[in-house]
C-alpha positions as CSV (number, residue, x, y, z in Angstrom):
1,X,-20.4,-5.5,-19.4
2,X,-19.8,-2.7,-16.4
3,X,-17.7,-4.1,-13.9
4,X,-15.9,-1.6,-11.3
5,X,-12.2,-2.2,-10.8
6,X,-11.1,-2.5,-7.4
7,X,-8.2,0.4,-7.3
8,X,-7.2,2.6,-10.2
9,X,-4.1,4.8,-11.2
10,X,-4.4,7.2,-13.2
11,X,-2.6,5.9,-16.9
12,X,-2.5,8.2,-20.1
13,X,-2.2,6.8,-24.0
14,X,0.5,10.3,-23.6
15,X,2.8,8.7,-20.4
16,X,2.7,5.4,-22.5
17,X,4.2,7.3,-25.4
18,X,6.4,9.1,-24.0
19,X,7.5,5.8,-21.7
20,X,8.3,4.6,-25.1
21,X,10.2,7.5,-26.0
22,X,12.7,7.2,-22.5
23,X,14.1,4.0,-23.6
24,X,16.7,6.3,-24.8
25,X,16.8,8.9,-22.2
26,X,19.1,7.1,-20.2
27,X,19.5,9.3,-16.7
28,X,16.8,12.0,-17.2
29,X,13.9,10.8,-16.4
30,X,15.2,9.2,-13.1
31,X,16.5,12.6,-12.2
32,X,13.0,13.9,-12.9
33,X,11.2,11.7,-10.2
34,X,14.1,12.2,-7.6
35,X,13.3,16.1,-8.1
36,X,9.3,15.5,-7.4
37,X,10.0,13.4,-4.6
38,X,12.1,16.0,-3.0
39,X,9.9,18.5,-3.7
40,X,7.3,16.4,-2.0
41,X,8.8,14.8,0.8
42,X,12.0,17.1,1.7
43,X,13.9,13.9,1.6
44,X,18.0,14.0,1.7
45,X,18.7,9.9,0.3
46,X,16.4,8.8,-2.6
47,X,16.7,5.5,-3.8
48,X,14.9,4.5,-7.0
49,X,13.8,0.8,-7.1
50,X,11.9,-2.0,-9.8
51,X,9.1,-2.2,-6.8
52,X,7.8,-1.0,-3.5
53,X,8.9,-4.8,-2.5
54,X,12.6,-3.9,-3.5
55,X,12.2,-0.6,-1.6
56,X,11.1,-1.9,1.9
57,X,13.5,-5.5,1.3
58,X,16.3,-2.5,1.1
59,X,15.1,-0.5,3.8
60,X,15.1,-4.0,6.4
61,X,18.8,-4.5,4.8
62,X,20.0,-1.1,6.1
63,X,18.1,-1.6,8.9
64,X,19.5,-4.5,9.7
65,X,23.1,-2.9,9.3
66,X,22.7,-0.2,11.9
67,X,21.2,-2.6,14.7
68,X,20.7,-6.2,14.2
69,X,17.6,-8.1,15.5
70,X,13.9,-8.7,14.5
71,X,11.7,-6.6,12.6
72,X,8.3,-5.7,13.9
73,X,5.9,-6.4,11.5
74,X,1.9,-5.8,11.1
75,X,0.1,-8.6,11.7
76,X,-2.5,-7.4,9.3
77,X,-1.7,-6.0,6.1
78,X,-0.4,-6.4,2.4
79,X,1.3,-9.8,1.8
80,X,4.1,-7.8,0.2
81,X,5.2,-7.1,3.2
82,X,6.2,-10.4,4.5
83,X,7.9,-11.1,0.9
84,X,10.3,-8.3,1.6
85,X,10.9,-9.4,5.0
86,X,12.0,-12.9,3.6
87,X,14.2,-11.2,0.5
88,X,15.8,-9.4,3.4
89,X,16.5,-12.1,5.6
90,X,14.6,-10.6,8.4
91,X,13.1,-12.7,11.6
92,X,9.7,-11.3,12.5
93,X,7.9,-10.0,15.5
94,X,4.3,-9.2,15.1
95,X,2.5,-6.9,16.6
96,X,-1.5,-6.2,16.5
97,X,-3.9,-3.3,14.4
98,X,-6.5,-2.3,15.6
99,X,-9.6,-2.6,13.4
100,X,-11.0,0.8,14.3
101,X,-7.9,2.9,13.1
102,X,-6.1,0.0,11.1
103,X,-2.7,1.7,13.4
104,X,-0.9,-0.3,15.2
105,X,-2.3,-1.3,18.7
106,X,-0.2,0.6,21.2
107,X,-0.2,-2.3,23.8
108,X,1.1,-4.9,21.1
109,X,3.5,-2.9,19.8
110,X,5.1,-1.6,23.0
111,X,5.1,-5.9,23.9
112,X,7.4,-6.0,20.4
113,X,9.4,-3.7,21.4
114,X,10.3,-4.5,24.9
115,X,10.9,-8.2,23.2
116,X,13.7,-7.0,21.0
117,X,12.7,-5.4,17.8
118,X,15.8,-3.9,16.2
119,X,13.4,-1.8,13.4
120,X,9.3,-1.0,13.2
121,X,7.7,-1.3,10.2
122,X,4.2,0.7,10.3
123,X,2.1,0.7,7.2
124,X,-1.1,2.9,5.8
125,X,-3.1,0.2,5.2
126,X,-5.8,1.7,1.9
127,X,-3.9,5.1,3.0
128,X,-5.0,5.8,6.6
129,X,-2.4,7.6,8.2
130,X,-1.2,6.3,12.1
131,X,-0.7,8.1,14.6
132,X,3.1,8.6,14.2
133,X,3.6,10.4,17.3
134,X,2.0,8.0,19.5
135,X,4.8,5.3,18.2
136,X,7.5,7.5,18.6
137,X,6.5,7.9,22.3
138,X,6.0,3.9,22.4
139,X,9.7,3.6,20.9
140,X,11.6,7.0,23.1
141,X,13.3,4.3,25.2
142,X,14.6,2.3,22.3
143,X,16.6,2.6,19.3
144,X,14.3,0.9,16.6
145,X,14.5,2.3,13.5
146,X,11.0,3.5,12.2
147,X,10.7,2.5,8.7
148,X,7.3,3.6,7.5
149,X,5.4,1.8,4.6
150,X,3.5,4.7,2.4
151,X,2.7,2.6,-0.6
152,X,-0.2,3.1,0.0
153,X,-0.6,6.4,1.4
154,X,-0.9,8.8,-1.7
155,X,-3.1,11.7,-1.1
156,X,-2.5,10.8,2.8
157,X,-1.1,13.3,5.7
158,X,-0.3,13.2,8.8
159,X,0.1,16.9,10.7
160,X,0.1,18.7,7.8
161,X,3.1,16.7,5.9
162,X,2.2,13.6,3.3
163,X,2.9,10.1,4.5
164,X,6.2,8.7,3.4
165,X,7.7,11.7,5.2
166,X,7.7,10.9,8.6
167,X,9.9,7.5,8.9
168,X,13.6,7.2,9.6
169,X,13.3,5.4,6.1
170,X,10.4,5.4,4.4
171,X,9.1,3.4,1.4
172,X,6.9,4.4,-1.6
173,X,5.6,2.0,-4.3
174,X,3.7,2.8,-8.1
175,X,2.5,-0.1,-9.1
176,X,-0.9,-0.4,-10.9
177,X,-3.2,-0.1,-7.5
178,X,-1.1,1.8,-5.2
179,X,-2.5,5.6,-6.3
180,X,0.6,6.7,-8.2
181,X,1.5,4.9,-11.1
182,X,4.5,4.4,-13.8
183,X,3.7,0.7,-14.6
184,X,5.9,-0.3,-11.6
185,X,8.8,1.1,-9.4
186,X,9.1,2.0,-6.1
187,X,11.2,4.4,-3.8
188,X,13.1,4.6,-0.7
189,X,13.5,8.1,1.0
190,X,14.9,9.4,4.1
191,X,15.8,12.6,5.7
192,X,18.5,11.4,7.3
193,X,22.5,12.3,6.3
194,X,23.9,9.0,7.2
195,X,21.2,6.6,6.2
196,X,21.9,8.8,2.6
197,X,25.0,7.7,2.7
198,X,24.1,4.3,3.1
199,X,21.3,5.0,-0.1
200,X,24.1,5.9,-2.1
201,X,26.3,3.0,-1.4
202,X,23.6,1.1,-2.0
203,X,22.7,2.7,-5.9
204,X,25.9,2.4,-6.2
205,X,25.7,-2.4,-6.3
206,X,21.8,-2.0,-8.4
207,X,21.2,-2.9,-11.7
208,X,18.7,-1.2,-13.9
209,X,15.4,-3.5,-13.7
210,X,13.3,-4.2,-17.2
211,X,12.5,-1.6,-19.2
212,X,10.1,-3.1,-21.2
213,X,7.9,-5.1,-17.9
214,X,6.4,-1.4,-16.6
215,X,5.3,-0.5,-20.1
216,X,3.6,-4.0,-21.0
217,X,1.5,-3.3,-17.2
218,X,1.4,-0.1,-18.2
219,X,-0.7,-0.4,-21.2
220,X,-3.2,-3.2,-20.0
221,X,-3.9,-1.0,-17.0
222,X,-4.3,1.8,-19.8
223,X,-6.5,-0.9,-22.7
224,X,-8.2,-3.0,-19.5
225,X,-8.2,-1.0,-16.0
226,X,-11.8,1.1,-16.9
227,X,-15.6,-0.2,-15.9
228,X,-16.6,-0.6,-20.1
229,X,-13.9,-2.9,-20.4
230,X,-13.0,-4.2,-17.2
231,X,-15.3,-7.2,-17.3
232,X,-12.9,-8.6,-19.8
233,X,-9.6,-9.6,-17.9
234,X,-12.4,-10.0,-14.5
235,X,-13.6,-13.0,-16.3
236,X,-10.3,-14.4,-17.2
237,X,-9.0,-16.8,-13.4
238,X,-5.6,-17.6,-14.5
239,X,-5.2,-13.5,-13.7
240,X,-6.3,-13.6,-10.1
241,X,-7.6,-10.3,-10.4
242,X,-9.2,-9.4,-7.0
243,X,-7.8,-11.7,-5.1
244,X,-4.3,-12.0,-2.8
245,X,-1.6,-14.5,-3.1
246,X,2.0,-14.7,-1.0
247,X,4.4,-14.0,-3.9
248,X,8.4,-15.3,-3.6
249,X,11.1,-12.5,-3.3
250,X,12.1,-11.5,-6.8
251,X,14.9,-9.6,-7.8
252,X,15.8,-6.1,-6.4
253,X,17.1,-3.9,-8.7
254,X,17.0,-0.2,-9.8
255,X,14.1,1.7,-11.3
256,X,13.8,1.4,-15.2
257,X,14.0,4.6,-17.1
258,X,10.2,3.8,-18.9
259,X,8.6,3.0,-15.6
260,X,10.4,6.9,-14.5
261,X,9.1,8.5,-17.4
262,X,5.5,7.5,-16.7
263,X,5.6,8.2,-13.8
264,X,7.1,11.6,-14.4
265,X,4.3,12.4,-16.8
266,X,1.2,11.1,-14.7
267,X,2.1,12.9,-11.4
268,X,-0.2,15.5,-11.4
269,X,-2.6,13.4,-12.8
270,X,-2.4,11.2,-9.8
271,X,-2.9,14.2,-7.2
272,X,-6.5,15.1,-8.9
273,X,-7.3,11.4,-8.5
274,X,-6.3,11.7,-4.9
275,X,-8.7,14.2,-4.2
276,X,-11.3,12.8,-6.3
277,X,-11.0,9.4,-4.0
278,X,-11.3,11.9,-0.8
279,X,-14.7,13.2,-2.2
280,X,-16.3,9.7,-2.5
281,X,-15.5,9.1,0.9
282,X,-17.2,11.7,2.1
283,X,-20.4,10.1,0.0
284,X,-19.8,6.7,0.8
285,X,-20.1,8.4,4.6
286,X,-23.5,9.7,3.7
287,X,-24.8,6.2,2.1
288,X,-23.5,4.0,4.6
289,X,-25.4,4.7,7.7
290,X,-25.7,1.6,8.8
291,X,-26.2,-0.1,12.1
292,X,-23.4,-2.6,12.4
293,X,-21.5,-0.6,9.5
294,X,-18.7,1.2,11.2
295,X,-16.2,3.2,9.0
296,X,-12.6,3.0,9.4
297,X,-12.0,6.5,11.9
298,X,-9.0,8.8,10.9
299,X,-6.7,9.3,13.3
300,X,-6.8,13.2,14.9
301,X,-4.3,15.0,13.0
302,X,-4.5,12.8,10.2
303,X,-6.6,13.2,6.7
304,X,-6.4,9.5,4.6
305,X,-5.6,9.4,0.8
306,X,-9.0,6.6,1.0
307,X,-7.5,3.8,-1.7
308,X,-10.6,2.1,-0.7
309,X,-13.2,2.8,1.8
310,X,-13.0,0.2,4.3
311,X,-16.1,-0.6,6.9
312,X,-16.0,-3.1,9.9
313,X,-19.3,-5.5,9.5
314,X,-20.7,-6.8,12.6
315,X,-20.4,-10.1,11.2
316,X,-18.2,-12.4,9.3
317,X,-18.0,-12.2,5.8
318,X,-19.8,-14.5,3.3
319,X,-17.5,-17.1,1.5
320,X,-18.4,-15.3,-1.6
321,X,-16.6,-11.9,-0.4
322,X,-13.7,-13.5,0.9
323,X,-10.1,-13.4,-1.5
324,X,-12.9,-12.0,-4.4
325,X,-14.2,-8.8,-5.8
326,X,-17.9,-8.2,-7.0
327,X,-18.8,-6.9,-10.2
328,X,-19.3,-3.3,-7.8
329,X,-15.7,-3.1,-7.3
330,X,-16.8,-4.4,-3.7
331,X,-14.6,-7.2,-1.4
332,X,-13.2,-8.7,1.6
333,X,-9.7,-7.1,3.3
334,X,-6.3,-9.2,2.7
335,X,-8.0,-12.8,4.2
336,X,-5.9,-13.9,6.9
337,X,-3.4,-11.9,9.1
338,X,0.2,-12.1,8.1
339,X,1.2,-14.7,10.9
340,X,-0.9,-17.4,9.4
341,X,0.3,-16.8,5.4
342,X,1.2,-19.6,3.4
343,X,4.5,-20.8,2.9
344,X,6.1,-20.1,6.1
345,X,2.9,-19.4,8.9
346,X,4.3,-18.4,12.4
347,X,3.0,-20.2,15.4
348,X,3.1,-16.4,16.5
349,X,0.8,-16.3,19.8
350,X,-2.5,-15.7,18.6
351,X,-3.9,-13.9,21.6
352,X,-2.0,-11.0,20.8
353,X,-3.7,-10.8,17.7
354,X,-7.5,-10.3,17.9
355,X,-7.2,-7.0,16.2
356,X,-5.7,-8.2,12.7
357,X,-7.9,-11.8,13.1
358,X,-11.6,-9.2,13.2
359,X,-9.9,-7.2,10.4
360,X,-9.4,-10.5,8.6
361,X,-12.9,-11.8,9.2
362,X,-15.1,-8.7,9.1
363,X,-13.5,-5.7,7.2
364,X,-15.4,-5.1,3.8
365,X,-13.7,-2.3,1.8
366,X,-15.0,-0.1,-1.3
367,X,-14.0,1.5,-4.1
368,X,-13.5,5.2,-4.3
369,X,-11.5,5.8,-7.7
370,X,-12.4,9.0,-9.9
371,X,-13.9,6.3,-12.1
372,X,-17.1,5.5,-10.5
373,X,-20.4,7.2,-11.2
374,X,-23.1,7.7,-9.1
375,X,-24.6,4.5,-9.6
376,X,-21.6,2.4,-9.1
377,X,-21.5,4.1,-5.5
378,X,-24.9,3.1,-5.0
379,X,-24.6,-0.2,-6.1
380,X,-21.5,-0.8,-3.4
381,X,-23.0,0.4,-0.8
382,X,-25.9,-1.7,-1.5
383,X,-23.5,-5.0,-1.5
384,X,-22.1,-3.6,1.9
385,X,-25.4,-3.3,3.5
386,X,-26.6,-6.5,2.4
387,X,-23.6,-8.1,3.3
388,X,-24.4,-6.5,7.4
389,X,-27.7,-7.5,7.1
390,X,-26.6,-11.2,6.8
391,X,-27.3,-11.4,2.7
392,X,-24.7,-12.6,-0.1
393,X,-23.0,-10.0,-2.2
């Protein structure tokens, strides 16, 4: 009945309680996540949001305000990503990652620049930080506004500060595989006085999203989300667990206090499970030497919050890896680059994208939550090394 889950947040039967407890708490609990995230990313503007989605469809919006034009996107990467793009109305420039760093490709990126791009999205893809500086020097001559994608990048830093610090905005998420969890929500931060302002105008139009949606995630991550148990919704396909799908823009609106009052209570929580996720990457180092295996490399100045442990194979991956998880907790990247997801593909010049097509093709990633056991680890990195020597999964 063991089956590994892909990702895990930490969830407590005590948050759920006490997310229970804040549908009367009205402002309080919000206040308590704005004072953690200041705290932790000396942010000015803090904008509490249902999502990560809502977050970066905001974040284009404002954007968009101070300098119109397209957005340079990731052409590799979560699908989220382009949905908040589309809820924002945003046209998109795309610019290659390399597979070695999973940062952007200096070369592609300075092409999207010199084409235009009003605004840079860059994104830790499974929490590998980028080389910030090295796109700041790409954009000196311009005036693109840097918004930077940490939702997944808990546990990440980058020169000593944690990711989601280093943007002009920047974007956080919590939903149930992103590292940091409150059943949902999402935040946008900036250091910035001005673009503050503009945060504040904006709180100012939200709504309060569901209360009662982050508590029912909540507690099936808490009853389902472990390796006893997890078999159980596995086995069920109408949940597309393990897999990735293009999802519609929803509705943006402002963090619920429930999802705030989770979140509050597993914070800690979800720094311990950072650095548990660091420590199996350092074994996964030592059980994957491999020829044609070659880990993910973390950018100098850089240490990576590891969400998963992704591996470029030598080869392409086996139909049976691809969109799916194994029992291990083992499976394929996102399966095509953003350009060529369904229902509005781009006709985006494909040369310029060899980087996210290899990624799409040959990148096998891990699990490294604080819920795996020796064996678990064992067994994954057994399914990569098959998979490299040309087996199935």
């Amino acid at each position: 009945m063991r089956a590994v889950p892909p990702v895990y947040s930490p969830i407590t039967l005590r948050a759920l309680v006490r997310g229970v407890t804040a549908l009367g708490a009205g402002r309080r609990a919000l206040a308590t996540v704005e004072d953690r995230l200041r705290d932790r990313y000396g942010t000015r503007g803090i904008l509490l949001t249902n999502s990560g989605t809502s977050a970066l469809t905001l974040a284009l919006r404002v954007a968009a305000r101070l300098r119109p034009g397209p957005v340079a996107l990731p052409a590799y990467g979560c699908y989220d990503l382009l949905t908040a793009c589309h809820g924002a109305g945003s046209t998109i420039s795309f610019y290659d990652v390399s597979p070695h760093t999973l940062g952007p490709d200096p070369r592609s990126l300075a092409t999207a620049v010199s084409e235009g791009a009003s605004a840079v999205v860059i994104a830790y893809l499974y929490g590998f930080p980028v080389d910030i500086e090295a796109v700041r020097a790409i954009l000196s001559e311009s005036a693109a506004v840097v918004i930077e994608d940490a939702a997944q990048g808990v546990g990440g830093l980058y020169r000593g500060d944690p990711l989601g610090s280093h943007g002009d905005l920047s974007v956080l998420s919590f939903a149930r595989g992103k590292g940091r969890t409150g059943g949902g929500g999402g935040a946008l931060l900036t250091a910035s006085t001005d673009l503050a302002r503009a945060l504040d105008e904006l709180r100012d139009e939200m709504t309060p999203g569901s209360r009662l949606a982050p508590l029912s995630r909540a507690a099936a991550q808490w009853a389902f989300g472990r390796p006893g148990v997890y078999a159980v919704p596995r086995a069920l396909p109408f949940l597309g667990l393990g897999s990735t799908h293009y999802r519609e823009p929803g509705r943006v609106a402002g963090m619920p206090e429930t999802a705030a009052m989770m979140l509050a209570s597993c914070w800690d929580a979800a720094d311990g499970e950072a650095e548990r996720r660091s420590r199996n990457a350092i074994e996964y180092a030592r059980r994957l030497c491999v020829a044609g295996l070659q880990p993910v490399a973390v950018v100098e100045g850089g240490r990576s919050g590891y969400l998963r442990y992704p591996v470029l194979a030598s080869r392409a991956l086996p139909e049976s890896l691809v969109n799916r998880t194994t029992r291990s907790g083992v499976s394929g990247g996102y399966p095509v680059p953003l350009p060529l997801v369904a229902p509005r593909p781009s006709d985006h010049a494909a040369d310029r994208l060899e980087g996210a097509a290899a990624l799409a093709s040959r990148l096998i990633t891990l699990p490294t939550h604080g819920l795996l056991r020796s064996v678990d680890m064992d067994r994954a990195a057994a399914v990569a090394t098959a998979v490299e020597a040309g087996g199935s999964p």
